[in-house]
C-alpha positions as CSV (number, residue, x, y, z in Angstrom):
1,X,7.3,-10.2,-8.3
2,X,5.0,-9.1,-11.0
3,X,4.2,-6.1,-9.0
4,X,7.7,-4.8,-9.6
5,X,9.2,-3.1,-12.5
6,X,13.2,-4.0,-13.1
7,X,13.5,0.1,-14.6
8,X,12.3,1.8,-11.8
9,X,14.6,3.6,-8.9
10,X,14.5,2.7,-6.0
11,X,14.9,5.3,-3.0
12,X,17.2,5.6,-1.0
13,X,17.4,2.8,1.8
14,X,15.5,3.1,4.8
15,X,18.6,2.6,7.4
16,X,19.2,6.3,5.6
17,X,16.0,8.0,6.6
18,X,14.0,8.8,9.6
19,X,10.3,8.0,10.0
20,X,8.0,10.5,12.2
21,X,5.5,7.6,13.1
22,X,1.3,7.9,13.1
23,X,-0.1,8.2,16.9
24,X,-0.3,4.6,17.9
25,X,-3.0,5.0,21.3
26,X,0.3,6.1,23.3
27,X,0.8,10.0,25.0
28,X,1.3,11.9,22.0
29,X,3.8,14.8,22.0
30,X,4.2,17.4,19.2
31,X,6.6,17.5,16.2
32,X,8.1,20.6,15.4
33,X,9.1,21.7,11.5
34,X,10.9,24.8,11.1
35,X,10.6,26.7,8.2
36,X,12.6,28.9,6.9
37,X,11.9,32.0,3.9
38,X,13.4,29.7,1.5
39,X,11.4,26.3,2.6
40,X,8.6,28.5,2.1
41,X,9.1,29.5,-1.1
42,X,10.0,25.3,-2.0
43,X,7.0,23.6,-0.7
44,X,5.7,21.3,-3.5
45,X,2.7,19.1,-3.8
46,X,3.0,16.0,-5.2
47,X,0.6,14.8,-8.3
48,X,0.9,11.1,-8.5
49,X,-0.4,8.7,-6.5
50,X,2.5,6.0,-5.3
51,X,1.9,2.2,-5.1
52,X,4.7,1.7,-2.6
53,X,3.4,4.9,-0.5
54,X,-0.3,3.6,-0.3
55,X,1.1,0.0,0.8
56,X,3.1,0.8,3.5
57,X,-0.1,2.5,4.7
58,X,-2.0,-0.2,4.1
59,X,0.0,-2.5,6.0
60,X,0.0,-0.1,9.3
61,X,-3.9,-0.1,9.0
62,X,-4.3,-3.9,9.5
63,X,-2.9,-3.3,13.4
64,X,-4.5,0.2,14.2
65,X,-7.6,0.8,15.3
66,X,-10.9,-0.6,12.9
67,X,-12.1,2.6,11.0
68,X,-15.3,3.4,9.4
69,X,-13.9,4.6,6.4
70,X,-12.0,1.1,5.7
71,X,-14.6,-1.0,7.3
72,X,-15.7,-2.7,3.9
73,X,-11.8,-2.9,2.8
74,X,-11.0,-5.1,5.7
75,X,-14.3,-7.0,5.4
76,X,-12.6,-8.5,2.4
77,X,-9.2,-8.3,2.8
78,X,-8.4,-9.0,6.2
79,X,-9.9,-12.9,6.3
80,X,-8.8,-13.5,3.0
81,X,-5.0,-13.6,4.1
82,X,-5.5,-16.3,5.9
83,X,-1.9,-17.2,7.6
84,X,0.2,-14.2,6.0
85,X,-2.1,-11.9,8.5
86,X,0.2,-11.9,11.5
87,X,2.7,-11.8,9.1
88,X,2.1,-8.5,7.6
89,X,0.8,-7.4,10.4
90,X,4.5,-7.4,11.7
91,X,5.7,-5.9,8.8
92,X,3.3,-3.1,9.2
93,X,4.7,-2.0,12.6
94,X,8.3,-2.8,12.3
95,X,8.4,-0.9,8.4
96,X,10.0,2.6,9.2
97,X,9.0,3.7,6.6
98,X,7.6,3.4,2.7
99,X,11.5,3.5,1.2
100,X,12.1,0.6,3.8
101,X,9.2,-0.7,2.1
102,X,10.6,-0.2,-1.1
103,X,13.7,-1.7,-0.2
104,X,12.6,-4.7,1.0
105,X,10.7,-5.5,-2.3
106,X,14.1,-4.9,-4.1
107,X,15.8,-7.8,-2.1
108,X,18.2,-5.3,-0.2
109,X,20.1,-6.9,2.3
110,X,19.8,-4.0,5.0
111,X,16.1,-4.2,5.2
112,X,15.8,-7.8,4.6
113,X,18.0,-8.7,7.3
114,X,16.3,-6.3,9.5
115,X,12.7,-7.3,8.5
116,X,14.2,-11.0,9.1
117,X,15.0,-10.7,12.3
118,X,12.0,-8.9,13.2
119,X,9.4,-11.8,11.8
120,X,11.2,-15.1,11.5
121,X,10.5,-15.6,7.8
122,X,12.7,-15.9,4.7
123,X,13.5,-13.1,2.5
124,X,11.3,-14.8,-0.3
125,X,8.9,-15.3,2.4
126,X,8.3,-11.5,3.2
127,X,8.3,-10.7,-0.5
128,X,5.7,-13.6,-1.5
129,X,3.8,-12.4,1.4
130,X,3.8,-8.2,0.2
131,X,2.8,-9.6,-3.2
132,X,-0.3,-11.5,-2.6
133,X,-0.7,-8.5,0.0
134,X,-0.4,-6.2,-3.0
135,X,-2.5,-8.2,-5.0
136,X,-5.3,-8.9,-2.5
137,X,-5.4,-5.2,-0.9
138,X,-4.9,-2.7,-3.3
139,X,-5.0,-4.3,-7.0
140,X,-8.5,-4.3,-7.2
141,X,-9.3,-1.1,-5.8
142,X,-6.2,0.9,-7.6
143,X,-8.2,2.9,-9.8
144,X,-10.1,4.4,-7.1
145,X,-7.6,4.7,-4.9
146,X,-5.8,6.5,-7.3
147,X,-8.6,9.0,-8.3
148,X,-9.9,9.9,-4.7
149,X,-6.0,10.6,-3.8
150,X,-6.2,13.3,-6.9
151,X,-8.7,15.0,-6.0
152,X,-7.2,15.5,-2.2
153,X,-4.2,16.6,-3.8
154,X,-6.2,19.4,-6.6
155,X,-7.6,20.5,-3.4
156,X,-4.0,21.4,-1.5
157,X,-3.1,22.7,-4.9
158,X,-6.3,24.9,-5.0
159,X,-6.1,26.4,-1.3
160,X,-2.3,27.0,-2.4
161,X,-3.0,28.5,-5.5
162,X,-5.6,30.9,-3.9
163,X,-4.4,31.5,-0.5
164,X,-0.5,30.8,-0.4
165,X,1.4,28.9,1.4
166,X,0.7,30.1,4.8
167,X,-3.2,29.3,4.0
168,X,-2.4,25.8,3.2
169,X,0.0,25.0,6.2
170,X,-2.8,26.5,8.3
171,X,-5.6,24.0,6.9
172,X,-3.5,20.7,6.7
173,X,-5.8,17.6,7.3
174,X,-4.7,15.7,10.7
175,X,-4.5,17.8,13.3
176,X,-1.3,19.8,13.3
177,X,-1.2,23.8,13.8
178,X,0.9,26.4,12.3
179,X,2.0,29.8,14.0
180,X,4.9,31.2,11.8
181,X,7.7,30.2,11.4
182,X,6.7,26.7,12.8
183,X,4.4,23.8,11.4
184,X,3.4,21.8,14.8
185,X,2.5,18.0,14.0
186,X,1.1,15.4,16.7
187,X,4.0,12.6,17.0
188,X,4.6,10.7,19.5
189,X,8.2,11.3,19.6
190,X,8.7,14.8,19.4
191,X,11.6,16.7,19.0
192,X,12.8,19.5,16.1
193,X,13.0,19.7,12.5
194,X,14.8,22.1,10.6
195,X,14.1,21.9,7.0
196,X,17.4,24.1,6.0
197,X,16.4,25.4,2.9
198,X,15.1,22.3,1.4
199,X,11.5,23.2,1.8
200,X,8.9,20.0,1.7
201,X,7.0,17.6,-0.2
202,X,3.1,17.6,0.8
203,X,1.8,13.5,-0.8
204,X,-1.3,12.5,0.5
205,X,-2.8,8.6,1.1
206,X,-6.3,7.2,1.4
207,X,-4.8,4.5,4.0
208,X,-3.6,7.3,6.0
209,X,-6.7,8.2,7.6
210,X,-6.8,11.6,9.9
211,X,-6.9,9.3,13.2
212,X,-3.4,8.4,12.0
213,X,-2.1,11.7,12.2
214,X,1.0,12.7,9.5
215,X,4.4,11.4,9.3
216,X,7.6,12.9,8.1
217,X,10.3,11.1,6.0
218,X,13.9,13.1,5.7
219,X,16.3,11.2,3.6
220,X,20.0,11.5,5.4
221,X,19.3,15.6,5.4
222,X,20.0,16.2,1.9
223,X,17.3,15.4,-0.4
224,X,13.4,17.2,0.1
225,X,11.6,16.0,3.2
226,X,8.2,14.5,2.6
227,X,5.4,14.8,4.5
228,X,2.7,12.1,4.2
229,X,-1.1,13.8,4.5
230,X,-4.3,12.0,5.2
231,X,-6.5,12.1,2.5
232,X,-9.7,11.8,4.0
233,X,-12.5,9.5,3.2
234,X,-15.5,9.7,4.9
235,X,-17.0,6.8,6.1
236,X,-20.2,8.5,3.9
237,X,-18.3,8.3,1.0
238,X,-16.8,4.7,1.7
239,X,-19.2,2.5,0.5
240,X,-19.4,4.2,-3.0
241,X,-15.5,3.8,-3.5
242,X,-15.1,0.3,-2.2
243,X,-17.8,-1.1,-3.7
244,X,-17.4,0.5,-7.1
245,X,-14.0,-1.0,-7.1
246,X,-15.4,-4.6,-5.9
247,X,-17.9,-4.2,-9.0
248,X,-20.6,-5.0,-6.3
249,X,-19.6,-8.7,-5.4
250,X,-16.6,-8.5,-2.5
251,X,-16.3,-11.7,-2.4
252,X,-14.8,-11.6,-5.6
253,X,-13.1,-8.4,-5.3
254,X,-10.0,-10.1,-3.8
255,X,-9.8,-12.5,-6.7
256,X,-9.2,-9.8,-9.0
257,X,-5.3,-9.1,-8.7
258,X,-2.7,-10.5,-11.3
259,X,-1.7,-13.7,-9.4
260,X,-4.9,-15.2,-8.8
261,X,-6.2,-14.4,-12.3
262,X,-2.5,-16.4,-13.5
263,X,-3.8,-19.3,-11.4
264,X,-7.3,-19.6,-13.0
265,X,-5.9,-19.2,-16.4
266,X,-3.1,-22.2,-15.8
267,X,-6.2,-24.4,-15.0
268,X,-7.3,-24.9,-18.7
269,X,-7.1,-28.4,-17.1
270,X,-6.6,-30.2,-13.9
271,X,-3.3,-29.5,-12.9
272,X,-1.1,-30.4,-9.4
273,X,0.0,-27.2,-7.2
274,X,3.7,-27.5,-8.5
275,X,2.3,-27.2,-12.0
276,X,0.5,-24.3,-11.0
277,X,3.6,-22.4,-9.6
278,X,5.3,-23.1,-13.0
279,X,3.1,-21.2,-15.1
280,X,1.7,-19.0,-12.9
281,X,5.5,-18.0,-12.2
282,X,5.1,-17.7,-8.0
283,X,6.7,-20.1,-5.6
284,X,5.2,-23.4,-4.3
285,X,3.9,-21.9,-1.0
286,X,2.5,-18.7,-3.0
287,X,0.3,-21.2,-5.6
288,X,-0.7,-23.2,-2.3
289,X,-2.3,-19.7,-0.9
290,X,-4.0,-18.7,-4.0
291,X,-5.5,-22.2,-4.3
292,X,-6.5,-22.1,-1.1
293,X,-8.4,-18.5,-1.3
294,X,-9.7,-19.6,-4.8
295,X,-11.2,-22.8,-3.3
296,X,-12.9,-21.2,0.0
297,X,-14.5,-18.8,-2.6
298,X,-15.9,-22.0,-4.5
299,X,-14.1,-21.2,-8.0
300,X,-12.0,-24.3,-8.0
301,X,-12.0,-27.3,-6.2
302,X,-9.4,-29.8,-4.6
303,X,-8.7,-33.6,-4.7
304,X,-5.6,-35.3,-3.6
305,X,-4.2,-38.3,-5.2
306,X,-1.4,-40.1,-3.1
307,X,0.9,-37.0,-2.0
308,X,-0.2,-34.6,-4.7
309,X,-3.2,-32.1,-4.8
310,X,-5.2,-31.8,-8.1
311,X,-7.1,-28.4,-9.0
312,X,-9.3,-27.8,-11.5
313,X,-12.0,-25.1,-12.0
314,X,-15.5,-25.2,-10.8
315,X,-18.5,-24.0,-13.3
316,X,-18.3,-20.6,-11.3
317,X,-14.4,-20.3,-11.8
318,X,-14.8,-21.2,-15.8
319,X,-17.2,-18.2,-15.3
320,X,-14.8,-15.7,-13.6
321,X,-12.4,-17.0,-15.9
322,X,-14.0,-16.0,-19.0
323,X,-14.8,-12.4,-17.4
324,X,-11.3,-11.7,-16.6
325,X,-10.2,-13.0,-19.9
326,X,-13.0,-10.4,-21.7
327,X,-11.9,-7.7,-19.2
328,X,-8.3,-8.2,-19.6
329,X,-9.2,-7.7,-23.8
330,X,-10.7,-4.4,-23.5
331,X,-8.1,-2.9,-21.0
332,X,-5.1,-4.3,-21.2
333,X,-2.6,-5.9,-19.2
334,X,-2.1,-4.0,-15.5
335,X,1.3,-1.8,-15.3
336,X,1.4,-0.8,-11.7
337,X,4.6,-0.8,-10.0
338,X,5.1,-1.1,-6.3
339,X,8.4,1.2,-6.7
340,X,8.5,5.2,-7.3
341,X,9.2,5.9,-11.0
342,X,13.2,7.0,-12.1
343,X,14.0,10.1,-11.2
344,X,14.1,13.0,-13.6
């Protein structure tokens, strides 16, 4: 998948972590994270903004309750997955977590398997299906994503830098309480956490709204714990980031990401679906799902000759064409990953 870098590392697997999970309408009971002096003394705040982290948040948000602040977001995304919605949909509750995520993007065999068994589809499937997710959801709108993410997290950093870390545990977004030595977060499944000297990783996410409370990933008790943060968007704010993102037009917004743009620039001239896959590099079904988006939105149109489906581009798509083409010249080619970059 083009959304995937062959250098980066992935982490670890997810059948080796444990995933505190966001309030899903059920009772919620109360997480407790023990701190020692020494977690104290190692709580870090991240300062990048993770493709991988922000998907798996995305994909819980298509199944939880509609929010204000992603009202516009789902406006275009939702109806333009067509038949991958239920789809993702299940991946989005069953994912434990965003290495899971991770994993399954890589091909391993634990959390395809798993993620298999949980949905019905193919390994290639799932992964076609996360890409034109990717591509659809979070493509267009990464730059803004990315930026409003910052500025949560140089606002942690800020409140740490001038109150300490007792300060900042005490004004957490989402809900949860601290009373020394104890940081009290609303989960669902309860129970204790002692952080044994690791200390914790604070990374916030847009798609992790506050109604979604926090989550906790510990990685087979060795490595730092992370805990995931809301980073809130008001539904105020909303329109400005989502439709900077969109350029103003959503309905072209979701025509924006890598694979779609492949697509339109294979059909220099009327060319069959399995021609399409070819140079677009995706799978038969994936081309058939772009063509199909790209059609409903009126850039290309459709005629079938015996057992084969023509495209070619309507005057619309030659003109969204051209813009890409002059966008793509001024900034480059996209080099966003899906997957966490190598470890130092």
């Amino acid at each position: 998948m083009p959304w995937i870098e062959a250098a980066a590392a992935p982490f670890p697997p997810g059948k080796d972590s444990e995933m505190v999970m966001p309030e899903t309408g059920r009772r919620t009971a109360t997480r407790h994270l023990h701190f020692t002096f020494d977690d104290l003394l190692k709580v870090r705040i991240g300062d990048e903004v993770l493709p991988h982290v922000e998907t798996y948040f995305a994909l819980r948000s298509l199944s939880a309750p509609p929010s204000a602040a992603l009202s516009d977001w789902r406006a275009v995304v939702r109806p333009g997955l067509g038949a991958l919605l239920g789809l993702l949909r299940q991946l989005g509750q069953w994912l434990p977590s965003p290495s899971a995520l991770t994993g399954l993007a890589l091909g391993g065999a634990h959390e395809t398997r798993a993620a298999q068994l949980r949905t019905g589809a193919t390994g290639e499937q799932l992964r076609e299906a996360l890409n034109t997710f990717w591509q659809l959801g979070l493509e267009p709108y990464w730059r803004q994503i990315t930026a409003h993410v910052r500025r949560c997290q140089q606002e942690l950093r800020e409140r740490l830098a001038l109150g300490g870390v007792e300060d900042l545990l005490s004004h957490l977004p989402g809900g949860s309480s601290w009373r020394q030595p104890v940081l009290r977060l609303p989960d669902e499944r309860g129970g204790e956490v002692h952080l044994a000297g690791r200390g914790v990783r604070l990374s916030s996410s847009l798609f992790l709204q506050p109604r979604g409370r926090k989550v906790l990933e510990v990685s087979d008790g060795k490595g730092q714990p992370t805990l995931y943060l809301p980073a809130p968007l008001t539904e105020e704010d909303a329109p400005a980031l989502w439709g900077a993102a969109a350029g103003g037009e959503r309905s072209l917004a979701a025509l924006i990401g890598a694979g779609r743009a492949r697509v339109l620039q294979a059909l220099t001239e009327p060319r069959t679906t399995g021609e399409l896959a070819q140079l677009a590099g995706i799978s038969g079904p994936g081309a058939s799902q772009h063509t199909a988006v790209l059609r409903k939105a009126g850039l290309i149109t459709t005629r079938r000759e015996r057992n084969m489906a023509w495209h070619e581009l309507t005057p619309l798509g030659r003109a969204m064409l051209a813009n890409l083409e002059d966008a793509g010249a001024h900034r480059g080619p996209a080099t966003v990953s899906l997957l966490p970059a190598p470890a130092c």
